[in-house]
Each structure stands twice: as structure tokens, then as C-alpha cells.
PDB file of N, H, CA, C and O in Angstrom:
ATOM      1  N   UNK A   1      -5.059  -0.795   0.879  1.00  0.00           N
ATOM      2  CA  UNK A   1      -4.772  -0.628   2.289  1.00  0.00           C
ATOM      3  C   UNK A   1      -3.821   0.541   2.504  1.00  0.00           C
ATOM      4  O   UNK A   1      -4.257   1.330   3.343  1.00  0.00           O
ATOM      5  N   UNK A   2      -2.786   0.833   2.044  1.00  0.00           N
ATOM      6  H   UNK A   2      -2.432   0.193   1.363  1.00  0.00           H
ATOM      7  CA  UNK A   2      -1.892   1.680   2.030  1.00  0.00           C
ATOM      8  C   UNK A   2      -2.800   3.147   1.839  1.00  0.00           C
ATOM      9  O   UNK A   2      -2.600   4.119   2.568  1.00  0.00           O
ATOM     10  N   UNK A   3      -3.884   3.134   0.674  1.00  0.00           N
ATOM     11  H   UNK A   3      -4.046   2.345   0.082  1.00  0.00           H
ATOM     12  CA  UNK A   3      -3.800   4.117   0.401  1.00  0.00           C
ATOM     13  C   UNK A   3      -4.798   4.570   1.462  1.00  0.00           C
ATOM     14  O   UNK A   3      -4.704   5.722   1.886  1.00  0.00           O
ATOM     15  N   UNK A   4      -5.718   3.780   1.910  1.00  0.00           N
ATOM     16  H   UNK A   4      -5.795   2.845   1.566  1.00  0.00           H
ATOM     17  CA  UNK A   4      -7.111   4.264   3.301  1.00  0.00           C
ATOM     18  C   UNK A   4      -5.971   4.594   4.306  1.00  0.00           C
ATOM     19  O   UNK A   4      -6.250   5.518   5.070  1.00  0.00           O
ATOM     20  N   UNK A   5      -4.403   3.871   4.508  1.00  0.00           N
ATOM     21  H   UNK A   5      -4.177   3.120   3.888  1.00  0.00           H
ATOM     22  CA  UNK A   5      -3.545   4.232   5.454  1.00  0.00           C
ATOM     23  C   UNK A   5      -3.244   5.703   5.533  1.00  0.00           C
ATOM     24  O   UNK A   5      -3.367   6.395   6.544  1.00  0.00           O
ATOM     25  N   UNK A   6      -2.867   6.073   4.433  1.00  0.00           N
ATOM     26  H   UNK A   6      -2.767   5.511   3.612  1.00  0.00           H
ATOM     27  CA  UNK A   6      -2.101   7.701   4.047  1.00  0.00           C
ATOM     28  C   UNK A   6      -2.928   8.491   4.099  1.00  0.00           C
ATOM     29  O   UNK A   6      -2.561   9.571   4.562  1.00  0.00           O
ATOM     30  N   UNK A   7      -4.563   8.361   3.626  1.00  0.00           N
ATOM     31  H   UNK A   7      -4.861   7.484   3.250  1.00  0.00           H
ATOM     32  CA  UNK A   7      -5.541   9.172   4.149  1.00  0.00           C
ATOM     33  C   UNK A   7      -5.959   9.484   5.392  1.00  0.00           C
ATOM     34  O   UNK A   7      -6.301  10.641   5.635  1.00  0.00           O
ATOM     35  N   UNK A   8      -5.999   8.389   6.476  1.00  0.00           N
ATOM     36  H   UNK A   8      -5.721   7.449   6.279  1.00  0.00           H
ATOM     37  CA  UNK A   8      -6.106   8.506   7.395  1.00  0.00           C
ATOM     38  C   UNK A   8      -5.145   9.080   7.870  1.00  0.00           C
ATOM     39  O   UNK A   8      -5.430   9.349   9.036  1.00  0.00           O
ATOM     40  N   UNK A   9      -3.553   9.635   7.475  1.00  0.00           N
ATOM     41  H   UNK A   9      -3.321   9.416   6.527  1.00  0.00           H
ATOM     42  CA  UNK A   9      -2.610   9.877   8.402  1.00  0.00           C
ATOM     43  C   UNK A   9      -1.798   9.134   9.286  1.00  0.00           C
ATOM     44  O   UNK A   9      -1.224   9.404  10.342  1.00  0.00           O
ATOM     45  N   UNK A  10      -1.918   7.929   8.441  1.00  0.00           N
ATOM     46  H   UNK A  10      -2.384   7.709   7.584  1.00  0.00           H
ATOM     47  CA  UNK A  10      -0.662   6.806   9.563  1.00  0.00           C
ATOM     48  C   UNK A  10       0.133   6.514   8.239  1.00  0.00           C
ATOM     49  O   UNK A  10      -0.203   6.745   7.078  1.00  0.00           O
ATOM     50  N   UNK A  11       1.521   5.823   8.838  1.00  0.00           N
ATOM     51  H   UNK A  11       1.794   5.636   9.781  1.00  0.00           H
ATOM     52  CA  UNK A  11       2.740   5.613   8.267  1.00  0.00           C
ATOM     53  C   UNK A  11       2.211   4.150   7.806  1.00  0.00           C
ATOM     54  O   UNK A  11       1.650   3.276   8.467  1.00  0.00           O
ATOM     55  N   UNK A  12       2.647   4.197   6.220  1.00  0.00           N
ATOM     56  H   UNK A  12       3.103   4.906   5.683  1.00  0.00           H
ATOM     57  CA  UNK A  12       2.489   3.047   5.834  1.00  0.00           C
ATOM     58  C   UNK A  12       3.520   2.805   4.890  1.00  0.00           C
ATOM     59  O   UNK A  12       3.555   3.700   4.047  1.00  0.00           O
ATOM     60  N   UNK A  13       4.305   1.987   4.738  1.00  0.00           N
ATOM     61  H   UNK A  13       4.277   1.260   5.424  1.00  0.00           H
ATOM     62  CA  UNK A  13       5.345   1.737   3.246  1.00  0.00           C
ATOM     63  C   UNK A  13       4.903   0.242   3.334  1.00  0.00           C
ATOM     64  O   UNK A  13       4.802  -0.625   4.201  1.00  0.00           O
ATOM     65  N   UNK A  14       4.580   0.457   1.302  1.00  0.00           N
ATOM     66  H   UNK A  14       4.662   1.162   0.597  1.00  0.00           H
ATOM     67  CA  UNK A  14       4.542  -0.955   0.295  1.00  0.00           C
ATOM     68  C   UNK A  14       5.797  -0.655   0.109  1.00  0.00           C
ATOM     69  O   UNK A  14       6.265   0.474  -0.030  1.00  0.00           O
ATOM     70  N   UNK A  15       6.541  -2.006   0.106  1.00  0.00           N
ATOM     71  H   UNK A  15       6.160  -2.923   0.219  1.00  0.00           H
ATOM     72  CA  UNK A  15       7.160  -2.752  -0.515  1.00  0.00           C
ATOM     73  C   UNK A  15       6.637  -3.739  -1.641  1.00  0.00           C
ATOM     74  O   UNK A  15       5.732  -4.560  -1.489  1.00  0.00           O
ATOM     75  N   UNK A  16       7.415  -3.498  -2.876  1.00  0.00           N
ATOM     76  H   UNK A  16       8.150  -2.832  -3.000  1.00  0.00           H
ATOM     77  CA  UNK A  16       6.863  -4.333  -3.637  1.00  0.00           C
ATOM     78  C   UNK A  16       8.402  -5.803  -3.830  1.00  0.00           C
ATOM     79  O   UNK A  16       9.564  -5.538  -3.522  1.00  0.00           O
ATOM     80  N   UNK A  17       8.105  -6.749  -4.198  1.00  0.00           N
ATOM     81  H   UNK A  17       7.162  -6.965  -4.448  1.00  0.00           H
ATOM     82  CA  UNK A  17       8.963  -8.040  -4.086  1.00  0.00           C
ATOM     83  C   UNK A  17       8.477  -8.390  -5.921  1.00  0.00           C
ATOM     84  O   UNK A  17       7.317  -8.570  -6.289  1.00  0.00           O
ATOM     85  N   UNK A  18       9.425  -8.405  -6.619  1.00  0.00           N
ATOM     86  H   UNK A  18      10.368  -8.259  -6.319  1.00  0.00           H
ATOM     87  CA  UNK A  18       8.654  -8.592  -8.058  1.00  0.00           C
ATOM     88  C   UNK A  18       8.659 -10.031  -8.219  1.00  0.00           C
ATOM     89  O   UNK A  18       9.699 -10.616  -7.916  1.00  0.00           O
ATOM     90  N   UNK A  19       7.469 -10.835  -8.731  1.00  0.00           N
ATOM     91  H   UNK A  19       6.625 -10.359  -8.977  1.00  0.00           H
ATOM     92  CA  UNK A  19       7.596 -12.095  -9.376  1.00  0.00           C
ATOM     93  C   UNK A  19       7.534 -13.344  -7.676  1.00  0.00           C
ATOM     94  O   UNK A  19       7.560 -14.574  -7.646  1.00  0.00           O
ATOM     95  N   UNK A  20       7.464 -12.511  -6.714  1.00  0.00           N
ATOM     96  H   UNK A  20       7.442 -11.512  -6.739  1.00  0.00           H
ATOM     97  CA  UNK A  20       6.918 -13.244  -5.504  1.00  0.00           C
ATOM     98  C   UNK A  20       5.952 -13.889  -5.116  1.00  0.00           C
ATOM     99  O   UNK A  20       5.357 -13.035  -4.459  1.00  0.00           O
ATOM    100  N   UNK A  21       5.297 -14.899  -5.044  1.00  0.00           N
ATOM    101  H   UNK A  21       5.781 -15.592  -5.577  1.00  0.00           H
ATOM    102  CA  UNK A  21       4.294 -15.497  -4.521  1.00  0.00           C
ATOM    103  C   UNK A  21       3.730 -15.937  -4.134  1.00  0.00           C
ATOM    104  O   UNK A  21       2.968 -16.386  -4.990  1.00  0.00           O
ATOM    105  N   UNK A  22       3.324 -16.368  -2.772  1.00  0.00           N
ATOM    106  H   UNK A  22       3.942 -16.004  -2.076  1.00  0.00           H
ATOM    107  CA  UNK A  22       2.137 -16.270  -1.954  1.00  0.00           C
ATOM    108  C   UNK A  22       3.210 -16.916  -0.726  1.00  0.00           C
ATOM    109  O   UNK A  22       3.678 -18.053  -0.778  1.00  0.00           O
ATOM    110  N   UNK A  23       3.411 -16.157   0.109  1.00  0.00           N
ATOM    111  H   UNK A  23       3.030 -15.234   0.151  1.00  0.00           H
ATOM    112  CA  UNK A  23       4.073 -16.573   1.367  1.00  0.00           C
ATOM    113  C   UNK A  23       5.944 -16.635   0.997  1.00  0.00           C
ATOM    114  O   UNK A  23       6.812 -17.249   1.617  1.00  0.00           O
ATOM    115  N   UNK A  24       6.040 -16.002   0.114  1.00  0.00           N
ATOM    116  H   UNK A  24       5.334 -15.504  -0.390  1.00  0.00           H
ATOM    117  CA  UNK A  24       7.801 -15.809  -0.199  1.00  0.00           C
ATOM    118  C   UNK A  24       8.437 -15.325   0.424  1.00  0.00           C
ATOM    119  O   UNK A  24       9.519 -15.152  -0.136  1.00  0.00           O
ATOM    120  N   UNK A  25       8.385 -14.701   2.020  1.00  0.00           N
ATOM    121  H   UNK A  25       7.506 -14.841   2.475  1.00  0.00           H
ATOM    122  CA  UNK A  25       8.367 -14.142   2.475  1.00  0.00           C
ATOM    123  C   UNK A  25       8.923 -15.359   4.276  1.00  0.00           C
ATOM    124  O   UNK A  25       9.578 -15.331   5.318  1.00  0.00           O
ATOM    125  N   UNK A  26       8.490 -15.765   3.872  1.00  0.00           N
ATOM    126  H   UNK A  26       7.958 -15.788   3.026  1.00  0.00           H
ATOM    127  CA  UNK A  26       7.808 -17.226   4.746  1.00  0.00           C
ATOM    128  C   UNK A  26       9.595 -17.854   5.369  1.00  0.00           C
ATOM    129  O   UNK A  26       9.571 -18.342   6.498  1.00  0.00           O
ATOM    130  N   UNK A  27      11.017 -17.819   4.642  1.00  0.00           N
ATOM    131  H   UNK A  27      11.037 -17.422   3.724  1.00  0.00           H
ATOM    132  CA  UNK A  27      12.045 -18.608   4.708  1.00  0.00           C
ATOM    133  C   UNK A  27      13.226 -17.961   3.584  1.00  0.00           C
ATOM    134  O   UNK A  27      13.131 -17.098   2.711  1.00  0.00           O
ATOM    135  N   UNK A  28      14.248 -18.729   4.008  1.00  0.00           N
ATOM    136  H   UNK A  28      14.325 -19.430   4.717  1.00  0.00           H
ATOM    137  CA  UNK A  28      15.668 -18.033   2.997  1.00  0.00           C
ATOM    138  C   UNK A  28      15.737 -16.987   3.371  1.00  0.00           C
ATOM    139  O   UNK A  28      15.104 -16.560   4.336  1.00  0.00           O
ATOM    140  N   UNK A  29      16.818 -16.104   2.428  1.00  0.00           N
ATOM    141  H   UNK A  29      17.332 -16.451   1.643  1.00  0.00           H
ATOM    142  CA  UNK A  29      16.948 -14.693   1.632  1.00  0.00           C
ATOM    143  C   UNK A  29      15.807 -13.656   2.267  1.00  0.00           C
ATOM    144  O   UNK A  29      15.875 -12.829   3.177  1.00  0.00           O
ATOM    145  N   UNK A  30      14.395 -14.199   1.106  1.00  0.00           N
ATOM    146  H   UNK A  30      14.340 -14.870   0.367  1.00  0.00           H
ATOM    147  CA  UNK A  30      13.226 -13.069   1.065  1.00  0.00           C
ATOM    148  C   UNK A  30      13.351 -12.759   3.001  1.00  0.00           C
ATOM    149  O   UNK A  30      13.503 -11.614   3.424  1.00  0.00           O
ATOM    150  N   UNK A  31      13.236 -14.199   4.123  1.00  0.00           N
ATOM    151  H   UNK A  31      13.113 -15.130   3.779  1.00  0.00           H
ATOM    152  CA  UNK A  31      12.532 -13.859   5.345  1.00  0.00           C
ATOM    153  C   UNK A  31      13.576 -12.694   5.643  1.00  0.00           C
ATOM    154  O   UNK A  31      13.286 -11.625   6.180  1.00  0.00           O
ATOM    155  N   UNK A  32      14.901 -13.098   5.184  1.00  0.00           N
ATOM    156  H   UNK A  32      15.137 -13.967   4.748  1.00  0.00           H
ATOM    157  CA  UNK A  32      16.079 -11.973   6.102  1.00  0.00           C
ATOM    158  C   UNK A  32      15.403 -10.191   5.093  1.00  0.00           C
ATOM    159  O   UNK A  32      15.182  -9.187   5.770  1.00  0.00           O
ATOM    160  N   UNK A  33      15.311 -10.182   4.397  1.00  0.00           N
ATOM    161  H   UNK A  33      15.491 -10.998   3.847  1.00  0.00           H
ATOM    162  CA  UNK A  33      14.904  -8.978   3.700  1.00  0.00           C
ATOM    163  C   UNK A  33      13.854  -8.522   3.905  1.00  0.00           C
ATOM    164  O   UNK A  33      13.729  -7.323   3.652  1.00  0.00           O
ATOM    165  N   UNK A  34      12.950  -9.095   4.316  1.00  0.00           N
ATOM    166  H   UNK A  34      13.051 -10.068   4.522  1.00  0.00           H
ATOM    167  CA  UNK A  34      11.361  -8.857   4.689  1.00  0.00           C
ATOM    168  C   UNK A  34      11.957  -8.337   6.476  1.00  0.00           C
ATOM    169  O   UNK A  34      11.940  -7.240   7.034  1.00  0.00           O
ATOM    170  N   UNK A  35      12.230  -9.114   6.736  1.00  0.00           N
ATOM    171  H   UNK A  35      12.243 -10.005   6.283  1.00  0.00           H
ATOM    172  CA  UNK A  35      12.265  -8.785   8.454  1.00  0.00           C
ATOM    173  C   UNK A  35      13.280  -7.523   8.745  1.00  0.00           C
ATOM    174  O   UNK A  35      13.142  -6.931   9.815  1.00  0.00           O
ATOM    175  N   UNK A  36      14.447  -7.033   7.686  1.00  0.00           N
ATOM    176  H   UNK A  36      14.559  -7.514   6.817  1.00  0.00           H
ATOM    177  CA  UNK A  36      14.733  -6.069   7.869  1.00  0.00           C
ATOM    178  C   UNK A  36      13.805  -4.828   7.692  1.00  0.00           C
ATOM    179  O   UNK A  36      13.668  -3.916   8.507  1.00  0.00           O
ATOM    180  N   UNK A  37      13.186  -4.960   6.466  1.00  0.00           N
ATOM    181  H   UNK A  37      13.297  -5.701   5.804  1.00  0.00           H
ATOM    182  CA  UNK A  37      12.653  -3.836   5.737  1.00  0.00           C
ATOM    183  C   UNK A  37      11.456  -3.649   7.275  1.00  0.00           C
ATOM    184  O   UNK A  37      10.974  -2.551   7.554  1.00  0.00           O
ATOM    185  N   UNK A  38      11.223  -4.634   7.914  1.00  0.00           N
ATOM    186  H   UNK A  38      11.614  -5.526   7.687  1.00  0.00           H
ATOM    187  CA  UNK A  38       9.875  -4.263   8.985  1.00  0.00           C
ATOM    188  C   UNK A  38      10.835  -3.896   9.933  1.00  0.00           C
ATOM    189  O   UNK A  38      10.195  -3.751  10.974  1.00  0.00           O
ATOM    190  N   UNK A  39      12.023  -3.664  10.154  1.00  0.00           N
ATOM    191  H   UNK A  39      12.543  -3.781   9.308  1.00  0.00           H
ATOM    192  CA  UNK A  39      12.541  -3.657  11.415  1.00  0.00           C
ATOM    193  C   UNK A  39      13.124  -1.962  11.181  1.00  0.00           C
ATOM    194  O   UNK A  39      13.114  -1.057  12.016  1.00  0.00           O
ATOM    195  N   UNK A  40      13.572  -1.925   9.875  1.00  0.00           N
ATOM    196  H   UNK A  40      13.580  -2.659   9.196  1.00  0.00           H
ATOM    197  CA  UNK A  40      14.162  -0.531  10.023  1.00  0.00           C
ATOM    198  C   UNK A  40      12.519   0.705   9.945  1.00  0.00           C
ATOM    199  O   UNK A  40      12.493   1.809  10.491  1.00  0.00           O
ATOM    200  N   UNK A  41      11.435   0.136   9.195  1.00  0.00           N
ATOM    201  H   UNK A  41      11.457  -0.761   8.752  1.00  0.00           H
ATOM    202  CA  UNK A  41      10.306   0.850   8.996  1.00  0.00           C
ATOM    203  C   UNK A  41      10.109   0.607  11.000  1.00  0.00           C
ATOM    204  O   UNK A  41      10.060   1.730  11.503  1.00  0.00           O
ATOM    205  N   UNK A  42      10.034  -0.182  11.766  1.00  0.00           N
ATOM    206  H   UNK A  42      10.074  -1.094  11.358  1.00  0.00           H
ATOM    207  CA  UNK A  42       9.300   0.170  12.661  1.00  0.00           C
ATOM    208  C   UNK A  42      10.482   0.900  13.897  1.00  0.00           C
ATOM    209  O   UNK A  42      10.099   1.276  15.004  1.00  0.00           O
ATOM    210  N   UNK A  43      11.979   0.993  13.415  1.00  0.00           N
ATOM    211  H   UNK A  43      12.290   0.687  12.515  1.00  0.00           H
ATOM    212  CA  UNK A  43      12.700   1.810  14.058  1.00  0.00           C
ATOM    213  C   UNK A  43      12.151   3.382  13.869  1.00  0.00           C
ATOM    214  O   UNK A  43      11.949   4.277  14.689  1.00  0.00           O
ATOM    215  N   UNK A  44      12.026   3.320  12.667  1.00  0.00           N
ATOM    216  H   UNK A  44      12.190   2.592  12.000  1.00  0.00           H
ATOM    217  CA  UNK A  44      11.504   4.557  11.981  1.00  0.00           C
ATOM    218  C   UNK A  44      10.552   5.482  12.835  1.00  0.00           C
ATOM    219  O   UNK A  44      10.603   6.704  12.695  1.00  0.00           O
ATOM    220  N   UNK A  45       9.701   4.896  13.703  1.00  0.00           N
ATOM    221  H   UNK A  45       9.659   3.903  13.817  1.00  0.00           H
ATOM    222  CA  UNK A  45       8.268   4.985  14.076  1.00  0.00           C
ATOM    223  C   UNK A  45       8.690   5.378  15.791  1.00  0.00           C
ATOM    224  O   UNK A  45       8.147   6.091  16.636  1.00  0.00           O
ATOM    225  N   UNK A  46       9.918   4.528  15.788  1.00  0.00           N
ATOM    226  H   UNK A  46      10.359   3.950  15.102  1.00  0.00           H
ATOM    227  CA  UNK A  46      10.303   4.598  17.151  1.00  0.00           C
ATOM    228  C   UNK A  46       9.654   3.725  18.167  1.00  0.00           C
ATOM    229  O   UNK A  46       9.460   3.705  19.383  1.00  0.00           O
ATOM    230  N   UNK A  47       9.305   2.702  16.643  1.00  0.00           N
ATOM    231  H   UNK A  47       9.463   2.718  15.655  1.00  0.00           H
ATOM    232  CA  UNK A  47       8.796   1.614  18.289  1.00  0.00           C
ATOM    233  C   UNK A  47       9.891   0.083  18.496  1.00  0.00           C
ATOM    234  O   UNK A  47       9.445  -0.924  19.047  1.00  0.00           O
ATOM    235  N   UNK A  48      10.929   0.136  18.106  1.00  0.00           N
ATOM    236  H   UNK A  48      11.291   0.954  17.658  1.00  0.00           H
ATOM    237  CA  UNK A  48      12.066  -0.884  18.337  1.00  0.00           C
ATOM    238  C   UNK A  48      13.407   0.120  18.348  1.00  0.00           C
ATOM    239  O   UNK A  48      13.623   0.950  17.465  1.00  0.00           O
ATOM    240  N   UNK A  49      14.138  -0.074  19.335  1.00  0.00           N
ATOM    241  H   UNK A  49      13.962  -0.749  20.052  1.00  0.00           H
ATOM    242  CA  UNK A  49      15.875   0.484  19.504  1.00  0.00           C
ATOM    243  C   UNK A  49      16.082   0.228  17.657  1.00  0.00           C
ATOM    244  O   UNK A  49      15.402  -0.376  16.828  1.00  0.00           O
ATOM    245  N   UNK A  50      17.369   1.023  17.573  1.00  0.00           N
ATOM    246  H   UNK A  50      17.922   1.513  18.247  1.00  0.00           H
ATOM    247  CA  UNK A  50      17.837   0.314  16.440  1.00  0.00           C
ATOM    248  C   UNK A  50      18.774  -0.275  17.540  1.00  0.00           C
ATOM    249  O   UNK A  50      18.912  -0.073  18.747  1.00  0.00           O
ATOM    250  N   UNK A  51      19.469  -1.241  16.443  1.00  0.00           N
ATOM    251  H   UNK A  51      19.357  -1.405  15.463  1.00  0.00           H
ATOM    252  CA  UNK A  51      20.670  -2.208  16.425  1.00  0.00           C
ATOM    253  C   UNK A  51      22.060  -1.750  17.176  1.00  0.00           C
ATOM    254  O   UNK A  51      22.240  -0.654  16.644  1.00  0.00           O
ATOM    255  N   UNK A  52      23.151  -1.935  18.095  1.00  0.00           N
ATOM    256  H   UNK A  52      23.005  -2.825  18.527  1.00  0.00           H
ATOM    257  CA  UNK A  52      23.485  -1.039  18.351  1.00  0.00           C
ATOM    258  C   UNK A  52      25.057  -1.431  17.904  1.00  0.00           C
ATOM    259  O   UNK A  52      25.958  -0.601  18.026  1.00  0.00           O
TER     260      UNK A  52
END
């Protein structure tokens, strides 16, 4: 997916999470780290304020 992304010319970042699996993402720790990493990538883009 990433890589049909970069060909086409849209912004894409993998993140990789090592030894994660299937919905780790989902609660705890991982959700606060996951929801940053999408929040500063979609500041990035300029489609959310940052934080102020």
C-alpha cells in the first residue's frame, strides 16, 4: 500500500511497531503512540491545527 501510495504521489508513512499483533494498537501505551504518530503525520498535511 505505501508503495502504490508514493507512486502515485500521495504522502504516506509506515510505521513499523516490532513484535505487535493484530489490533495492538486498539488500548494502553501502543493507542497513545499510534494516535500521536497519526496526529503529528496529519498536522503535517495540514489537515488538523497542531496542539497549541
Amino acid at each position: 500500500f505505501q508503495r502504490a501510495m508514493k507512486r502515485a504521489g500521495r504522502p504516506c508513512e509506515l510505521i513499523g511497531y516490532e513484535d505487535a499483533g493484530h489490533g495492538f494498537f486498539n488500548r494502553g501505551k501502543a493507542l497513545d503512540e499510534t494516535t500521536a504518530a497519526a496526529d503529528k503525520f496529519l498536522v503535517g498535511l495540514g489537515w488538523l491545527k497542531p496542539k497549541s
